[in-house]
C-alpha positions as CSV (number, residue, x, y, z in Angstrom):
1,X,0.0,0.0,0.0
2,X,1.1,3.6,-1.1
3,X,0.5,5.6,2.2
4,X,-1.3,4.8,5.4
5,X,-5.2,5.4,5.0
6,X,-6.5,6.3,8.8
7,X,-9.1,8.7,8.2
8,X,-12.5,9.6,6.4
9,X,-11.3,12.5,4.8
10,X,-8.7,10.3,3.4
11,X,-10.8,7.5,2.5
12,X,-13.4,10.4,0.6
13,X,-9.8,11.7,-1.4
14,X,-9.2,8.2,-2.3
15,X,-12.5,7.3,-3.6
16,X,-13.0,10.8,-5.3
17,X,-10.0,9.4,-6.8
18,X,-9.8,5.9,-7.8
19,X,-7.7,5.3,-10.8
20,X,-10.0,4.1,-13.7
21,X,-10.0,3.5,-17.1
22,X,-10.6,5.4,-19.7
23,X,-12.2,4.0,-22.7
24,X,-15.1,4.5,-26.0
25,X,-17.1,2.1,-24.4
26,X,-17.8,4.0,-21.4
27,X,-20.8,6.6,-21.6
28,X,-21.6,10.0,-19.9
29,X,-23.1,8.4,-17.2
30,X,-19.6,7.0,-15.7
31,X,-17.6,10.0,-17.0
32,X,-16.4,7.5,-19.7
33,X,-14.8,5.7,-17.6
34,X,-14.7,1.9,-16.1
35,X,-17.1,1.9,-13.4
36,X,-16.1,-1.4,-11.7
37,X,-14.3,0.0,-8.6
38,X,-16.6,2.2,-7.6
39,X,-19.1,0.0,-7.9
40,X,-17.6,-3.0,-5.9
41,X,-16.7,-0.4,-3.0
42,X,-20.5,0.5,-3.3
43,X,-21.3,-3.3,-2.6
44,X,-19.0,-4.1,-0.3
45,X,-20.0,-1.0,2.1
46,X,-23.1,-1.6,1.4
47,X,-22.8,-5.4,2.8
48,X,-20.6,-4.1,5.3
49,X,-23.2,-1.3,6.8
50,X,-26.2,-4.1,6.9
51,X,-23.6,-6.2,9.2
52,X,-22.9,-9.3,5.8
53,X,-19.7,-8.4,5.9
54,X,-18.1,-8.4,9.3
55,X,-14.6,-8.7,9.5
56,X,-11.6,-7.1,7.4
57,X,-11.5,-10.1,5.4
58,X,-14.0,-10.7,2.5
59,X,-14.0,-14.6,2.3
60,X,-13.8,-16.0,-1.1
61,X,-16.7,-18.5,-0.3
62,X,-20.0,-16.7,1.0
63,X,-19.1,-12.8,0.9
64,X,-18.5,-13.1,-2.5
65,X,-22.1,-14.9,-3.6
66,X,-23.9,-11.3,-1.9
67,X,-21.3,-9.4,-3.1
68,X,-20.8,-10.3,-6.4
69,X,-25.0,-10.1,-6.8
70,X,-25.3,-6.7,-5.5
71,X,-22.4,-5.7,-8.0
72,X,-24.6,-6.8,-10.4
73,X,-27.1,-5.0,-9.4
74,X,-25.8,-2.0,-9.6
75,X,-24.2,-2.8,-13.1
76,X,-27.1,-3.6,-14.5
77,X,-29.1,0.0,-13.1
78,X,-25.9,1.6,-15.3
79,X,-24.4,-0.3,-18.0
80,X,-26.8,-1.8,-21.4
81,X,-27.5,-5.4,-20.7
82,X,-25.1,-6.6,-23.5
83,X,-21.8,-5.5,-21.4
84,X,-21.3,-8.4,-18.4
85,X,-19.0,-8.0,-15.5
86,X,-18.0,-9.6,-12.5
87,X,-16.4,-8.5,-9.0
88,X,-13.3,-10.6,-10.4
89,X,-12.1,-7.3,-12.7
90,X,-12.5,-4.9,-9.6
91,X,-11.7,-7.0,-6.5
92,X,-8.2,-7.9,-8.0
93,X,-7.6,-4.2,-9.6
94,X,-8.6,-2.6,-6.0
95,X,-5.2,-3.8,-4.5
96,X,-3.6,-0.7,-7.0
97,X,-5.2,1.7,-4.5
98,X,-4.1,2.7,-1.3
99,X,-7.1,1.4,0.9
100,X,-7.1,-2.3,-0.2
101,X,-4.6,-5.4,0.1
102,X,-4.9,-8.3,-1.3
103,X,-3.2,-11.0,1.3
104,X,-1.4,-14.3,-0.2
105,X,-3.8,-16.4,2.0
106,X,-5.6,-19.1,0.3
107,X,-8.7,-17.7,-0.1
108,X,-9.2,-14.4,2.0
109,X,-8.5,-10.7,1.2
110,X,-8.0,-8.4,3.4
111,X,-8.3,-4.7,4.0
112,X,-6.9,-3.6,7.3
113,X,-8.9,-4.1,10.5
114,X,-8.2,-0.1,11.4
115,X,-10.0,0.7,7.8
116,X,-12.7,-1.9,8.1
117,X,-13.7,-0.4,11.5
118,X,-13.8,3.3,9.9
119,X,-16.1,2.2,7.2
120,X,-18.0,0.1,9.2
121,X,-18.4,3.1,11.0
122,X,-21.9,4.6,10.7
123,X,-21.1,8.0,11.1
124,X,-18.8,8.0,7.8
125,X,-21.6,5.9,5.9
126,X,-23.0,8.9,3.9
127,X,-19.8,10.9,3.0
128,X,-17.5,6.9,2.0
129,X,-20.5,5.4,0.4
130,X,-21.5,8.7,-1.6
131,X,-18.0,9.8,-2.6
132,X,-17.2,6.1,-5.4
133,X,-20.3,7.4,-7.3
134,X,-20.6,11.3,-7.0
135,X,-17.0,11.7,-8.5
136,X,-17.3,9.7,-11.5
């Protein structure tokens, strides 16, 4: 990881920030560009705020089932049917940003137990789970 993440005004820079793709295929409505970060870190505070996700590990077994459906979800309310995704693009491309780590242990990731307590947080809910979304 780049720096050390240990705030919410930190964690609203770096989500105002994400570094995403630019490309044709993406329309107006994601700033044309790839929306898959910002929509993973929409599902997984989202499962994390209605208490599915409760540790700093996302398991690669049963977090990912919800997670990967509510990613969908919200793919499908921006992006034409005939382009697919998966949390699989995101989740492994997250780890280039300074708020998530992917851990070399068989199946688990990890994002640190200081930053999974500050999102979990429900006082930051509205400013982190606004800030992927309002700054694309």
């Amino acid at each position: 990881m780049e720096e050390n993440v240990t705030n919410r005004t930190s964690y609203i820079k770096h989500f105002a920030s994400l570094n995403r793709a630019p490309g044709a295929t993406w329309t107006e409505a994601t700033k044309r560009k790839a929306p898959h970060k910002p929509l993973l870190l929409m599902a997984v505070l989202d499962l994390v705020h209605r208490g599915v996700i409760t540790a700093p590990f996302i398991a690669v077994t049963g977090d990912l089932v919800e997670l990967n459906e509510l990613f969908n979800l919200y793919w499908r309310r921006i992006i034409p049917l005939s382009q697919a995704s998966s949390i699989a693009f995101p989740f492994s491309r997250l780890d280039r940003e300074p708020f998530w780590e992917l851990v070399p242990q068989p199946g688990k990731t990890m994002n640190d137990r200081h930053r999974f307590f500050l999102a979990a947080d429900q006082s930051g809910k509205v400013g982190l789970e606004s800030t992927p979304v309002r700054n694309w």
